[in-house]
VOPAGU-2260 file (C-alpha; in pm, 1 decimal, decimal comma):
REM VOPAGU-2260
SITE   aa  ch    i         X         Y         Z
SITE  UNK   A    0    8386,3   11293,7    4945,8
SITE  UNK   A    1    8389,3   11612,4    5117,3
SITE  UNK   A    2    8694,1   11770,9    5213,6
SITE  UNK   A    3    8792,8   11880,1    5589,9
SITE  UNK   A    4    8937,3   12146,2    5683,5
SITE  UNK   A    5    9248,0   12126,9    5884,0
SITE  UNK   A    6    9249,3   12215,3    6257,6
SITE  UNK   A    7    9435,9   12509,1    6298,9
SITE  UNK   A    8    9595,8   12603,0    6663,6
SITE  UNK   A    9    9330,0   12863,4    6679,4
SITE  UNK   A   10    9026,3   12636,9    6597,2
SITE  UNK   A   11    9192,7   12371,0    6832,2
SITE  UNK   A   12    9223,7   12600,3    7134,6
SITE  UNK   A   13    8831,5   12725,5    7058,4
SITE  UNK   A   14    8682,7   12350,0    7088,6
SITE  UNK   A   15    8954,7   12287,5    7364,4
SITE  UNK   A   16    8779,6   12593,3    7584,5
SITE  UNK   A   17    8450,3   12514,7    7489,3
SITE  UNK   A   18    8473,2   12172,0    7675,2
SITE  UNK   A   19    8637,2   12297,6    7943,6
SITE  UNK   A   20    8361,8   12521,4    8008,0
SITE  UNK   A   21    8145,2   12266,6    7951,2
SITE  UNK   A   22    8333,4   12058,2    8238,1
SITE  UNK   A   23    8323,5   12328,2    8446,6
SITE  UNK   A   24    7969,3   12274,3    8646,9
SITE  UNK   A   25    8074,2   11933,9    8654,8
SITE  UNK   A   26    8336,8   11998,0    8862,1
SITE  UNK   A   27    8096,1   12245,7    9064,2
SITE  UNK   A   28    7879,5   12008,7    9124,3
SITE  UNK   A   29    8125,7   11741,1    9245,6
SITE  UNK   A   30    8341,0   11945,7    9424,0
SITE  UNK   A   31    8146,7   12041,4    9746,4
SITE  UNK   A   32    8151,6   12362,5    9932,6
SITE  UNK   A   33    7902,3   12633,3   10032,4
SITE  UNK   A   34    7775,4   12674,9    9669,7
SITE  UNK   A   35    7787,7   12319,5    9570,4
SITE  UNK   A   36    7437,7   12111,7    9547,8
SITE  UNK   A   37    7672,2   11794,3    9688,9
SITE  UNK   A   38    7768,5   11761,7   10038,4
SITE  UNK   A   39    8099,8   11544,2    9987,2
SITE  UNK   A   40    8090,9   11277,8   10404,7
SITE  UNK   A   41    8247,4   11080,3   10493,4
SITE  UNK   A   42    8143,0   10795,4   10809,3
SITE  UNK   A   43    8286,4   10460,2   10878,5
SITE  UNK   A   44    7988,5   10219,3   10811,8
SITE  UNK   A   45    8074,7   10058,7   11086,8
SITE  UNK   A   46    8048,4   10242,5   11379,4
SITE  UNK   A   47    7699,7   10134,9   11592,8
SITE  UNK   A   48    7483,6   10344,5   11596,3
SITE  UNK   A   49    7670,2   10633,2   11466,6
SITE  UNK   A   50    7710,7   10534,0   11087,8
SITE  UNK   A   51    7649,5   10170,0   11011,7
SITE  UNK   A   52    7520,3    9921,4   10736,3
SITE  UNK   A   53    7201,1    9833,9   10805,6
SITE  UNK   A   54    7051,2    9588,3   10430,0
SITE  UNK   A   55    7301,0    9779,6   10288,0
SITE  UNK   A   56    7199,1   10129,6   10342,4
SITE  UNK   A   57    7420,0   10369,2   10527,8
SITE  UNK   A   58    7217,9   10469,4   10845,9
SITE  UNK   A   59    7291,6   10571,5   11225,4
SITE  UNK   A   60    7223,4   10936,6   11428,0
SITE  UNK   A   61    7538,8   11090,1   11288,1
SITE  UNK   A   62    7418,2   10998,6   10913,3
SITE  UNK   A   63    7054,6   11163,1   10962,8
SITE  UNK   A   64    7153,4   11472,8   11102,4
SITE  UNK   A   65    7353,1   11534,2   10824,9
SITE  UNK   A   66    7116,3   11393,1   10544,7
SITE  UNK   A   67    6866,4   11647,2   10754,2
SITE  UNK   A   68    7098,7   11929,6   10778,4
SITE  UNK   A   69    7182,1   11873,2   10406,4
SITE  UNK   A   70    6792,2   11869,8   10318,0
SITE  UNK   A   71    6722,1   12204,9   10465,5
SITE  UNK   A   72    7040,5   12342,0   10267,6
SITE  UNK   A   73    6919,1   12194,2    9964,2
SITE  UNK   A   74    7198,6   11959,3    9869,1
SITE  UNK   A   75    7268,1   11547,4    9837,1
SITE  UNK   A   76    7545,1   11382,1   10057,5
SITE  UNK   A   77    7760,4   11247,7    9870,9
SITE  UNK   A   78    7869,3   10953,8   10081,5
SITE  UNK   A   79    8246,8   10809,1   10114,4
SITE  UNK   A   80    8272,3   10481,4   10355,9
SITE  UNK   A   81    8672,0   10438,3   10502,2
SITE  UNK   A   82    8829,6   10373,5   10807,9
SITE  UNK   A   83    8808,3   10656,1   11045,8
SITE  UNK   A   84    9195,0   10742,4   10983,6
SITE  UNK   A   85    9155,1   10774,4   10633,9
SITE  UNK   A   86    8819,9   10968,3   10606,2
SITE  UNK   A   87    9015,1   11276,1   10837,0
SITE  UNK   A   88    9304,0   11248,7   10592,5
SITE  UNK   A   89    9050,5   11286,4   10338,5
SITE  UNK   A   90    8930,2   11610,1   10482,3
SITE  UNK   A   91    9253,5   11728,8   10522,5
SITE  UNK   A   92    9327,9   11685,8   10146,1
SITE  UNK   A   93    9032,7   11860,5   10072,3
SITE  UNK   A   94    8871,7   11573,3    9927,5
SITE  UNK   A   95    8569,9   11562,2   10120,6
SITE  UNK   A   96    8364,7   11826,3   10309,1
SITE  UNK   A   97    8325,7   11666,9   10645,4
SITE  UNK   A   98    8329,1   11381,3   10886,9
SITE  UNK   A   99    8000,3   11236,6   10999,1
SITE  UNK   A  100    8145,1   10965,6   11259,7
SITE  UNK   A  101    8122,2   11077,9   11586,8
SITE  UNK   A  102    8433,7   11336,7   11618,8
SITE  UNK   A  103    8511,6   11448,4   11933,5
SITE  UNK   A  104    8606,2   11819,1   11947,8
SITE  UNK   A  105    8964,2   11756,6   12074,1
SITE  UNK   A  106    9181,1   12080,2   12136,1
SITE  UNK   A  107    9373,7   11939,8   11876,2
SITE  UNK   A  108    9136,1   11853,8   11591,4
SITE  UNK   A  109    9010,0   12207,3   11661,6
SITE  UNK   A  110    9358,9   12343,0   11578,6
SITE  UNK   A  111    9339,3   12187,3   11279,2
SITE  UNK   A  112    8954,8   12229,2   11140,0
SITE  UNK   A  113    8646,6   12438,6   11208,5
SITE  UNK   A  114    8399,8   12242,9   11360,9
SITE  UNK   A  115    7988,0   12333,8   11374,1
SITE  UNK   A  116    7801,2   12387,5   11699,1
SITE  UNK   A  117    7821,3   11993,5   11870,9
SITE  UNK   A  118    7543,2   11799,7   11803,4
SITE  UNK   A  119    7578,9   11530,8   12078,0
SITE  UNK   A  120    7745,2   11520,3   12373,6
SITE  UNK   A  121    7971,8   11179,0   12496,1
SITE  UNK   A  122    8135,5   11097,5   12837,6
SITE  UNK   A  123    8398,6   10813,2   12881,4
SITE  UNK   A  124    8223,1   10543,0   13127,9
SITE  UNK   A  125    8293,4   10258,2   13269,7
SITE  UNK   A  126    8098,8    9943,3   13271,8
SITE  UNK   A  127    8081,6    9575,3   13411,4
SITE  UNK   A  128    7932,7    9238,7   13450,8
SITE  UNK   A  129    7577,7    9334,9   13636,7
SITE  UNK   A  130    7660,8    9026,4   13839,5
SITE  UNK   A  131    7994,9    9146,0   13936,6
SITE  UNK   A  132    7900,3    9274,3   14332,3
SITE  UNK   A  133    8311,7    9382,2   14358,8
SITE  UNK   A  134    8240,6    9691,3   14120,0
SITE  UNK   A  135    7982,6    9944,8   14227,0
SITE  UNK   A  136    8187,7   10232,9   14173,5
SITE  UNK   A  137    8499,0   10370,8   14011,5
SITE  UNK   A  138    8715,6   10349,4   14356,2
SITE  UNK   A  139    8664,4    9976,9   14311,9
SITE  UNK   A  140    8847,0    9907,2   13976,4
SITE  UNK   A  141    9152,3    9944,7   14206,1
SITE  UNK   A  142    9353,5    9660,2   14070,0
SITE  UNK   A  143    9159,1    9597,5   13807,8
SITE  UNK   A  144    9154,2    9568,2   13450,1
SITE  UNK   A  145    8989,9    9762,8   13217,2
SITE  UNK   A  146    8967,4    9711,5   12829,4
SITE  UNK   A  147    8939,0   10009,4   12535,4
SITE  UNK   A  148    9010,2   10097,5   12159,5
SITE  UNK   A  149    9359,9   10131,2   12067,4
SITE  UNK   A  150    9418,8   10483,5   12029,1
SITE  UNK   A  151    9090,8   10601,9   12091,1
SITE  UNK   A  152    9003,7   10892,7   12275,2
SITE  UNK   A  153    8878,5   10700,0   12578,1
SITE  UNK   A  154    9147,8   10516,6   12676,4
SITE  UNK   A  155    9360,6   10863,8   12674,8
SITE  UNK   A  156    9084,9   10940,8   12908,4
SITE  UNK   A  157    9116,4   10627,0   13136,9
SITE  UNK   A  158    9552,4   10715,4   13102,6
SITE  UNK   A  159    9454,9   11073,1   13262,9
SITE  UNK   A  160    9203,1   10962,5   13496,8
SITE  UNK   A  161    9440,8   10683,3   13629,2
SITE  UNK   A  162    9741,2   10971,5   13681,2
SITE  UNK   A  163    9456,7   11247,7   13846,5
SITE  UNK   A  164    9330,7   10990,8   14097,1
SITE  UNK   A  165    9627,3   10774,9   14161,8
SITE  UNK   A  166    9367,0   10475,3   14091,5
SITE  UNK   A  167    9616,6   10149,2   13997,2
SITE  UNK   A  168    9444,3   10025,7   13693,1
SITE  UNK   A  169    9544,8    9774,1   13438,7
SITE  UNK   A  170    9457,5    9876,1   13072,0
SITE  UNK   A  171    9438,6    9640,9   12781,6
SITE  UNK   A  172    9382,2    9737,7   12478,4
SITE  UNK   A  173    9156,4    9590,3   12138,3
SITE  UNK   A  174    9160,5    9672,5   11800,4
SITE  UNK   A  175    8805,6    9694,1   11808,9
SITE  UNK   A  176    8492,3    9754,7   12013,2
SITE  UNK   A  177    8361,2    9429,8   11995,8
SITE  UNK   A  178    8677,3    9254,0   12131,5
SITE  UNK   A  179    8649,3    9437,9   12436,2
SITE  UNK   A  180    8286,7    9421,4   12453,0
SITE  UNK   A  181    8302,1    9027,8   12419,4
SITE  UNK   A  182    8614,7    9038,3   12678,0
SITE  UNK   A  183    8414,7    9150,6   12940,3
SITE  UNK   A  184    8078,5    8964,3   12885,9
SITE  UNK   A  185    8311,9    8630,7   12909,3
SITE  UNK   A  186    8474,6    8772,0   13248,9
SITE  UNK   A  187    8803,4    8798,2   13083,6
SITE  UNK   A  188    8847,6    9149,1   13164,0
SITE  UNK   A  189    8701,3    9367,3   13496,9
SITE  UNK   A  190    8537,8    9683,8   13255,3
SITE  UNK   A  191    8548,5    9816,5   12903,4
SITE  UNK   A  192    8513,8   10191,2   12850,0
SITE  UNK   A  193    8376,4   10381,0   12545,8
SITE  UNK   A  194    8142,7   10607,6   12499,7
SITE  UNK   A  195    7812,6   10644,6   12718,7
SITE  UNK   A  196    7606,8   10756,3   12426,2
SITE  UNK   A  197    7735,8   10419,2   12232,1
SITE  UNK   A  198    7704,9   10186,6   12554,0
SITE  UNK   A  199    7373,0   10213,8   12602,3
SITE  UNK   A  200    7292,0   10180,6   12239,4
SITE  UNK   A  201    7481,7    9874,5   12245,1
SITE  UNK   A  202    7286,2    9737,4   12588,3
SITE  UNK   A  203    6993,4    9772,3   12409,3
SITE  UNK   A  204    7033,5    9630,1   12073,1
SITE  UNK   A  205    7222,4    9328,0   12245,2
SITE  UNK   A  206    7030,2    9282,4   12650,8
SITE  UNK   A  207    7389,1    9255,2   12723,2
SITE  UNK   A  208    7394,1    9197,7   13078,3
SITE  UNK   A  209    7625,4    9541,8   13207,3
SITE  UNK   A  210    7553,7    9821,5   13447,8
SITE  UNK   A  211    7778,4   10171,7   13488,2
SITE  UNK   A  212    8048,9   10204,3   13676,9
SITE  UNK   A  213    7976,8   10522,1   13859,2
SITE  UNK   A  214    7985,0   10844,0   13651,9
SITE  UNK   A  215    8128,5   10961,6   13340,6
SITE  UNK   A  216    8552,7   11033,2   13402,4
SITE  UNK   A  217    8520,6   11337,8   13091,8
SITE  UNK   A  218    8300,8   11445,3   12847,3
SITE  UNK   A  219    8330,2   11564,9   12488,9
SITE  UNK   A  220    8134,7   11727,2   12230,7
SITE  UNK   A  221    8089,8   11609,1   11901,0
SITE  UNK   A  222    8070,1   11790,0   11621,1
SITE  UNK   A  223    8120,1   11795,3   11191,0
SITE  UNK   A  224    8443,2   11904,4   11102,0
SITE  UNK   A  225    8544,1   12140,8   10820,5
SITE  UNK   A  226    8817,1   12272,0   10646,6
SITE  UNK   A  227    8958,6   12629,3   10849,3
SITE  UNK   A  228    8749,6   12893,4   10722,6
SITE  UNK   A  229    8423,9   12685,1   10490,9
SITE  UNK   A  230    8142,3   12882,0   10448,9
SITE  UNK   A  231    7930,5   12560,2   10535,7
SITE  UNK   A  232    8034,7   12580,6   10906,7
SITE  UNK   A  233    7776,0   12883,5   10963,8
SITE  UNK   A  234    7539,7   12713,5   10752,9
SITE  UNK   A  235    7558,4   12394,2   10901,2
SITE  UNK   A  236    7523,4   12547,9   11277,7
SITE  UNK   A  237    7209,8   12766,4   11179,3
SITE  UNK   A  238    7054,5   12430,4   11066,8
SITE  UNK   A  239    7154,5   12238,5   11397,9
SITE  UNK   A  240    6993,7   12490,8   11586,1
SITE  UNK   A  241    6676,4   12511,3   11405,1
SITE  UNK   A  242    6685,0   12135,6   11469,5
SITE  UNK   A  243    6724,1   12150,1   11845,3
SITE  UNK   A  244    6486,5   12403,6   11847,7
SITE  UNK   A  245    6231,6   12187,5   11697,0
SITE  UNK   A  246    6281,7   11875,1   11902,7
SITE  UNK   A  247    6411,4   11691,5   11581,8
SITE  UNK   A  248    6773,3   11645,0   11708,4
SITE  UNK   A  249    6642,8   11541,6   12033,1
SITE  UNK   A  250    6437,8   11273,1   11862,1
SITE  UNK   A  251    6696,9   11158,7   11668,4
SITE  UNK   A  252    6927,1   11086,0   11955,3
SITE  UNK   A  253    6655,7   10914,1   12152,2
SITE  UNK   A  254    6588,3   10690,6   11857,6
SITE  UNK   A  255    6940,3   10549,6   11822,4
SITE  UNK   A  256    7074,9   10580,3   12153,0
SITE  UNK   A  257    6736,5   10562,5   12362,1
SITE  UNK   A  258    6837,8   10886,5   12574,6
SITE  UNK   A  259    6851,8   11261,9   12449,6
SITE  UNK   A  260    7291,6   11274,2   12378,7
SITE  UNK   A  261    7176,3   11558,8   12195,9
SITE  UNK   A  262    7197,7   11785,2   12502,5
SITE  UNK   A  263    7482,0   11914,9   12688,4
SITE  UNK   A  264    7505,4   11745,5   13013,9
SITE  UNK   A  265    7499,0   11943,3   13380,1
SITE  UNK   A  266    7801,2   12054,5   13466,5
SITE  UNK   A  267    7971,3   12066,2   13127,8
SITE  UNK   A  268    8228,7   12349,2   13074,7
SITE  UNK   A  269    8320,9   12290,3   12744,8
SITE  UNK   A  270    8185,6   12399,3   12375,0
C-alpha cells in the first residue's frame, strides 16, 4: 500500500486556488454583463403578446427582439419567467440583466435604471362594446365605468386624465387583464383600458367584438431596462437601430400586434 502524503496548509491552499480559477469562467459565463456570452431576462410568460407560453416555448415581440438583439451581440438569453414585480426586483439585485415585458419608461423607473433606445411605443385607450351606440367618444364615458389592472400604469393614466378633464368616471379595478376584458364583453362594465399596442392584439387573436374609444389619453415608450451605468445599454441601442433601420423591428411589431408599435407616434414628445 502506498503511502500519502499529508496535505500541508500550503498544498491545501494550491488545489484550493486552482479550483477557484477553474470556477472562475463559470461564473463569467453565468453572470451576464457586456463581456458575458449569456444575456441573463427576465419576461412574465404571461403577458399576450409581449412574452407568453405558446406549446411551451417562451415567445411574444418583446422576447424576439431581444433573442435578435442578443444574436447580433453574440450571446444566449438566459431566460427567468416571474411575476412582473419580482423580475424588476430581480434586476435591482443584480440578478438578472434586464426586463423583456413591456416596461414603460416611467420618470421613475428611469431614476432608477438605464434604459435602451424604446423599441415600441404604447398609448392608454379606451374601448367598448361595438354595439354600445352611447360611447363614441371619450366625452361620453361621463358617468361611466371603466375597468383596468390594479396598479398598472394605465389606470394612473385614467386617475390623471379624470382630474385634467374633470370627466366623472367610475374606475374598477381587476387583478388581471382578462377579468376586465371578460367584464366588458358581458356588459358588466362601460370600457376597459390597457394598452393600444396589446388591445388590438387581443381583438385579433379573440374577434372580440370592441371598437376605440376616441384617441389615446398618454403614451409611453417602452424600453429594456439595465442596471445605472451597463455597458450593454450602448450595445443594445446600436442593435435596435440597426433593426429599425432594416425593417426587422417594424416586422416584428406588425406580426404580433398587426400594426407597426415599433414607431413613435405623431405628436409624441417624449424619449
Amino acid at each position: 500500500m502506498t503511502a500519502t502524503a499529508p496535505r500541508t496548509p500550503a498544498s491545501l491552499s494550491r488545489r484550493a486556488f486552482g479550483l477557484g480559477a477553474l470556477a472562475l469562467p463559470l461564473l463569467a459565463a453565468c453572470s451576464g454583463g457586456a463581456g458575458s456570452s449569456t444575456l441573463r431576462a427576465g419576461a412574465t410568460g404571461q403577458s399576450f403578446p409581449n412574452s407568453y407560453k405558446e406549446g411551451g416555448k417562451l415567445v411574444g415581440y418583446d422576447v424576439e427582439v431581444l433573442e435578435a438583439i442578443a444574436g447580433k451581440l453574440g450571446k444566449k438569453v438566459q431566460w427567468t419567467n416571474a411575476d412582473f414585480s419580482g423580475l424588476m426586483g430581480q434586476l435591482e439585485a443584480k440578478k438578472l440583466d434586464t426586463v423583456a415585458n413591456n416596461v414603460a419608461m416611467t420618470a421613475k423607473r428611469e431614476e432608477q435604471y438605464s434604459f435602451a433606445k424604446p423599441y415600441a411605443y404604447m398609448g392608454a385607450t379606451i374601448v367598448t362594446l361595438e354595439a354600445n351606440a352611447q360611447i363614441n367618444a371619450l366625452p361620453d364615458l361621463a358617468g361611466k365605468t371603466v375597468g383596468g389592472v390594479l396598479g398598472s400604469n394605465n389606470v394612473t393614466h385614467l386617475e390623471d386624465w379624470i382630474a385634467e378633464t374633470g370627466t366623472q368616471v367610475a374606475i374598477r379595478t381587476y387583478e388581471t387583464r382578462d377579468g376586465a376584458m371578460q367584464d366588458v364583453l358581458a356588459g358588466r362594465i362601460d370600457g376597459y383600458i390597457n394598452s393600444t399596442g396589446i388591445l388590438l392584439a387581443e381583438i385579433k387573436k379573440t374577434s372580440a367584438p370592441l371598437k376605440f374609444v376616441g384617441d389615446p389619453i398618454a403614451w409611453e415608450a417602452v424600453g429594456l431596462p439595465f442596471a445605472q451605468g451597463s455597458e450593454l445599454v450602448a450595445q443594445v441601442d446600436e442593435q435596435i437601430e440597426a433593426m429599425r433601420a432594416d425593417g426587422s423591428l417594424k416586422a416584428l411589431a406588425e406580426k404580433h400586434f398587426g400594426s407597426d408599435i415599433s414607431a413613435k407616434p405623431e405628436g409624441y414628445t417624449g424619449s
